[in-house]
N, C-alpha and C positions, 0 to 999 in steps of 0.2 A: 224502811232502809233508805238512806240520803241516795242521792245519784252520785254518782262518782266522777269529781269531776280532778283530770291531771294540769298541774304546773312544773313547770322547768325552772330548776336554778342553775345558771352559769356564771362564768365570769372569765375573765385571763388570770394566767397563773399569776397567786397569789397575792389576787386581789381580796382575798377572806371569804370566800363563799361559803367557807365550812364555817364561819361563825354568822355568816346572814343564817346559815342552815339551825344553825343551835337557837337562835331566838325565834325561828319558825315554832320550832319544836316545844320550844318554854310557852308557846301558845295556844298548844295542841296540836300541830298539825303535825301528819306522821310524813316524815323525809327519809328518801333511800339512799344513800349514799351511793353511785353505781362505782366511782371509785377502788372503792372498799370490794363492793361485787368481781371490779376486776381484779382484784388477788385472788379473789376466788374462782375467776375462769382461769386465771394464768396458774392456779394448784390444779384444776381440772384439766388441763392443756397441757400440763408439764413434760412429759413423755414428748408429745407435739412438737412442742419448742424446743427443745433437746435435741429433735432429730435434725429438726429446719434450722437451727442459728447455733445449736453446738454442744456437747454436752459439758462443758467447762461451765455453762451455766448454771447448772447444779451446785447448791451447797455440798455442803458436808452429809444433812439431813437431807439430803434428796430435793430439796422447794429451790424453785428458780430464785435467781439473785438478783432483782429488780432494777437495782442500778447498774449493774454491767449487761443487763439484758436495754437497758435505756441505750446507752452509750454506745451499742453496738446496731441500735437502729437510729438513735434518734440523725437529723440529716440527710437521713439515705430515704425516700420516698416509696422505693422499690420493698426495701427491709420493713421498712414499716407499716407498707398494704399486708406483707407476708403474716406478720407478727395478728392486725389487727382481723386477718380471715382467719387466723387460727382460736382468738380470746371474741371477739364483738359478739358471736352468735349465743358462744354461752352466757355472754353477760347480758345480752338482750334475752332472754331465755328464761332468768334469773329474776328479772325484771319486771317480766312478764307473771311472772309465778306471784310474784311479792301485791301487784297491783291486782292480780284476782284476789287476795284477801280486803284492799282497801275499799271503803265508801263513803264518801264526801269529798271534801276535797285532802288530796294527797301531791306531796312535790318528790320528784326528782334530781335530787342534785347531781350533776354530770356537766364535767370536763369539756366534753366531746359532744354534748348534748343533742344538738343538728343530726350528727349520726343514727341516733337511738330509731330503734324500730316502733317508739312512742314519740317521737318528734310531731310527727302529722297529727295527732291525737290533741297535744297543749292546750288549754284555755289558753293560758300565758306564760310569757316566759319573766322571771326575774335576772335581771342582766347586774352583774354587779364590777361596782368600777371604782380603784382606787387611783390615785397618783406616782406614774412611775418611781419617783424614790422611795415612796411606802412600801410599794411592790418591790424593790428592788433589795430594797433592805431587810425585808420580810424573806425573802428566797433566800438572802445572806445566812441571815441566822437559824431559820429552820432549815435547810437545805446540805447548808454546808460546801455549797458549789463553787468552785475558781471562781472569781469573777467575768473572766471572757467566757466561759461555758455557759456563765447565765445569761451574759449579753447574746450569746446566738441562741438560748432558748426564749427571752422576749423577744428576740427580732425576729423567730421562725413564726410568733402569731400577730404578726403585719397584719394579716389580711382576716382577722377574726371581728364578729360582727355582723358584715354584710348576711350572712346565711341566716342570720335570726331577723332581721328586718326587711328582707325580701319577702316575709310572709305574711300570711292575714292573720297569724297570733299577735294578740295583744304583748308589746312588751313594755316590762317596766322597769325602768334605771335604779340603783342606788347605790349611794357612794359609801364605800366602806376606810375612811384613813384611818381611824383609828384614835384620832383624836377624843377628846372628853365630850366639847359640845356637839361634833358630829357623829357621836356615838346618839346621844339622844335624838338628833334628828334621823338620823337611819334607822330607830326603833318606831319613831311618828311616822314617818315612809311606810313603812310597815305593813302598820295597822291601817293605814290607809288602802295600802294593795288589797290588804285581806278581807277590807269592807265590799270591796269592788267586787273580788272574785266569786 
């Protein structure tokens, strides 16, 4: 049996991490999406967050409404320690379960990653970084957001960064724009990280 060893992928929003994440994958390597795991705390929490931030939350079908549960924390610091003591633990929980099945090397992809109760854990971190009009335009069209609302969601991660490089994980940059010929170099990046780790 390999050793098992963890890596982290992050980035700022919509910088593509989830398509750094899919050419991990087309490689073999298995990636968790914690993301995704947090709809599934936030369906296990539901009741939870119903009582704490309101039951107007609720759809129709009973599941929280993700984007008015956003909008009703995002800014507020207070709202949003409440929201992440009610989801973090299941989703580190989740996490936890998925990585006793893994051996060799396995990534996490997560948002929030510094958070994770696997953060201490990393070999290394994949940090991925595009150009803010790529970014910007990206959150346009997937997203769907006014544009001032998305201007206060890039400005609210000013200070993201510093927490992954104050540590003794290795990390490793790559630019995701999207372009043709920097698609190919972000796949030689790559291969390179994966030789290393």
């Amino acid at each position: 049996m390999a050793q098992r060893q963890i890596a982290g992928l992050t980035g700022l929003y919509c910088a593509g991490k989830n398509y750094v994440a899919s050419l991990l994958e087309k490689r073999g390597v298995p990636v968790l999406d914690v993301d995704k795991l947090g709809h599934e705390a936030l369906r296990a929490e539901r009741e939870s967050i119903a009582r704490r931030f309101g039951a107007d939350l609720l759809n129709g079908a009973g599941e929280i409404d993700r984007r008015a549960l956003g909008e009703r924390v995002f800014g507020k610091p207070g709202e949003l320690a409440a929201l992440e003591a009610l989801v973090h633990p299941a989703a580190n929980a989740l996490t936890e379960a998925w990585l006793d099945t893994q051996e060799g090397l396995c990534v996490i992809n997560a948002a929030l990653l510094h958070r994770s109760t696997v953060f201490p854990r990393l070999k290394a971190v994949i940090l991925v970084r595009a150009p803010f009009p790529v970014r910007f335009f990206r959150a346009l069209r997937r997203d769907k957001i006014p544009p001032p609302s998305l201007l206060k969601r890039f400005l609210s991660q000013r200070s993201f960064g510093p927490q992954y490089f104050s540590g003794k994980t290795d990390i490793y940059t790559v630019c995701n724009s999207g372009l043709p010929l920097s698609g190919r170099a972000l796949e030689s990046r790559l291969d390179l990280i994966l030789k290393g780790l």
